[in-house]
Structure formats: structure tokens, C-alpha cells
C-alpha positions in Angstrom: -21.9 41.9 -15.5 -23.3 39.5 -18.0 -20.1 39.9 -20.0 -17.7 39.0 -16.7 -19.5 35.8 -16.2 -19.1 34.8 -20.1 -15.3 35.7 -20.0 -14.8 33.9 -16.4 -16.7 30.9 -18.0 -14.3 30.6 -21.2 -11.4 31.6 -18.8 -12.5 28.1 -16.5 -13.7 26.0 -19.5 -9.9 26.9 -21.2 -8.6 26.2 -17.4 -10.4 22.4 -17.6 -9.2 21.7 -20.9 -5.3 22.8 -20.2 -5.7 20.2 -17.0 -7.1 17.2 -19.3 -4.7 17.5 -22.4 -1.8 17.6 -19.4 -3.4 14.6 -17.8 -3.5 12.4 -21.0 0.1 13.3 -21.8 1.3 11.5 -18.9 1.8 7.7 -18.6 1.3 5.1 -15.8 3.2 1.9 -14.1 1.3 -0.1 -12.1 1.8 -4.4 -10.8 1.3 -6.3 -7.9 3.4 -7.2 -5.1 3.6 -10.4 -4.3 3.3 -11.5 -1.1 1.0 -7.9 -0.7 2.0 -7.7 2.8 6.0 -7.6 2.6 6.0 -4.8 0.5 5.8 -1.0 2.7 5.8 1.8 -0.3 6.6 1.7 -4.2 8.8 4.5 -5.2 9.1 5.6 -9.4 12.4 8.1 -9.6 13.1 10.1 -12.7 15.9 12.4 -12.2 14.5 15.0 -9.3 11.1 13.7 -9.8 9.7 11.0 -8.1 6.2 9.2 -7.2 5.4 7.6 -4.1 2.3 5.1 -3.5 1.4 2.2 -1.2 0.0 -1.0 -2.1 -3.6 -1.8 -2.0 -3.8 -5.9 -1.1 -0.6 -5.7 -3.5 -1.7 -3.8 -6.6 -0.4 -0.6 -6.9 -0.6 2.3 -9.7 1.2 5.8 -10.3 0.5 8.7 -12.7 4.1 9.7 -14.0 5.3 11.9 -16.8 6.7 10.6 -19.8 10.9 9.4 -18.9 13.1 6.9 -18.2 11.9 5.7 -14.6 13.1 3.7 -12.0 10.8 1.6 -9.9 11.7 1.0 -6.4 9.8 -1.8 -3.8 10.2 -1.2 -0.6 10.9 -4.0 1.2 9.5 -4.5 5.1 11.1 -7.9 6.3 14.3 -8.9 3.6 17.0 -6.6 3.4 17.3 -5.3 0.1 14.3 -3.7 -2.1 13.6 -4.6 -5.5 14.5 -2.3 -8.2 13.4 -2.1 -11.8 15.1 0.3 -13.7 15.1 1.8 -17.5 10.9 1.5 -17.7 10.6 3.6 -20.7 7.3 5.4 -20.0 6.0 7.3 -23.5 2.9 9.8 -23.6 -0.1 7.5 -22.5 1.4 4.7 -21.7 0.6 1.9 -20.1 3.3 -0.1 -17.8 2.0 -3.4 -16.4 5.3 -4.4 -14.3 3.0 -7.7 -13.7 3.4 -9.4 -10.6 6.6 -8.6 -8.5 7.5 -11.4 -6.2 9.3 -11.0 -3.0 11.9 -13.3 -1.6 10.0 -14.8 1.0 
């Protein structure tokens, strides 16, 4: 019995660490929308893969894999969103898109 719970603990503790290295590989993109309230989701695309989020009083943040992304606002009230494309996102990065204004 004693032996199971040792082997189930390195089997979890080898689990944890997979998870984290995975994690760190990964970059992020993140900015503001400007004004906060215009803007309804922001959308990253990289081929099939894509990350969806919502703004939070205009800041907004993704976890994405490293690629070549494309950032998509979407736009409530003008008719066209904004679109950002070829953000070059490398293993831990860090992508400030700064503040993203809207035509108001």
C-alpha cells in the first residue's frame, strides 16, 4: 500500500511539473481598449486556433501558444473591428498591444 501511494505521488508530482513547463512555454498579448465600453470580445487567431476574452474596464489579456497571431477587436457600435495582424508571439513572451483606440 505504502508503495502505491509513493508511485501515485511521483506519478502527480511528474503530472504538476509537465503542466508548468507547458504553461511557461506559452506567451501572452494583452492592451486596452479604448473607449472600454465600445469594444464586445477580443479574438487572437493562429491558423485553427484561436483565443477568445472580454475586456475588463478595457484591459484585456490571453495565454496563447507561441505563432504568428492575429488580434481581432470586436467592435459594438462602428462597423468594422480592428485587426492587428503578424504579432510574432515567441516562448514567454510578452505582447503589450498598448492602448487600442476606437473610432468614436
Amino acid at each position: 500500500m505504502r508503495k502505491a501511494l509513493v508511485e501515485l505521488g511521483i506519478i502527480i508530482v511528474g503530472i504538476v511539473m509537465f503542466h508548468t513547463i507547458r504553461t511557461m512555454r506559452n506567451g501572452s498579448i494583452n492592451g486596452k481598449v479604448y473607449p472600454a465600453n465600445d469594444a464586445e470580445s477580443v479574438v487572437a487567431v493562429n491558423g485553427n486556433d484561436s483565443v477568445r476574452v472580454k475586456s475588463t474596464n478595457g484591459y484585456f489579456g490571453m495565454k496563447v501558444k507561441p505563432g504568428i497571431w492575429k488580434v481581432i477587436v470586436a467592435v459594438k457600435k462602428q462597423p468594422g473591428n480592428v485587426v492587428m495582424e503578424n504579432l510574432q508571439v515567441n516562448q514567454g513572451d510578452d505582447i503589450d498591444l498598448g492602448e487600442i483606440r476606437l473610432a468614436e
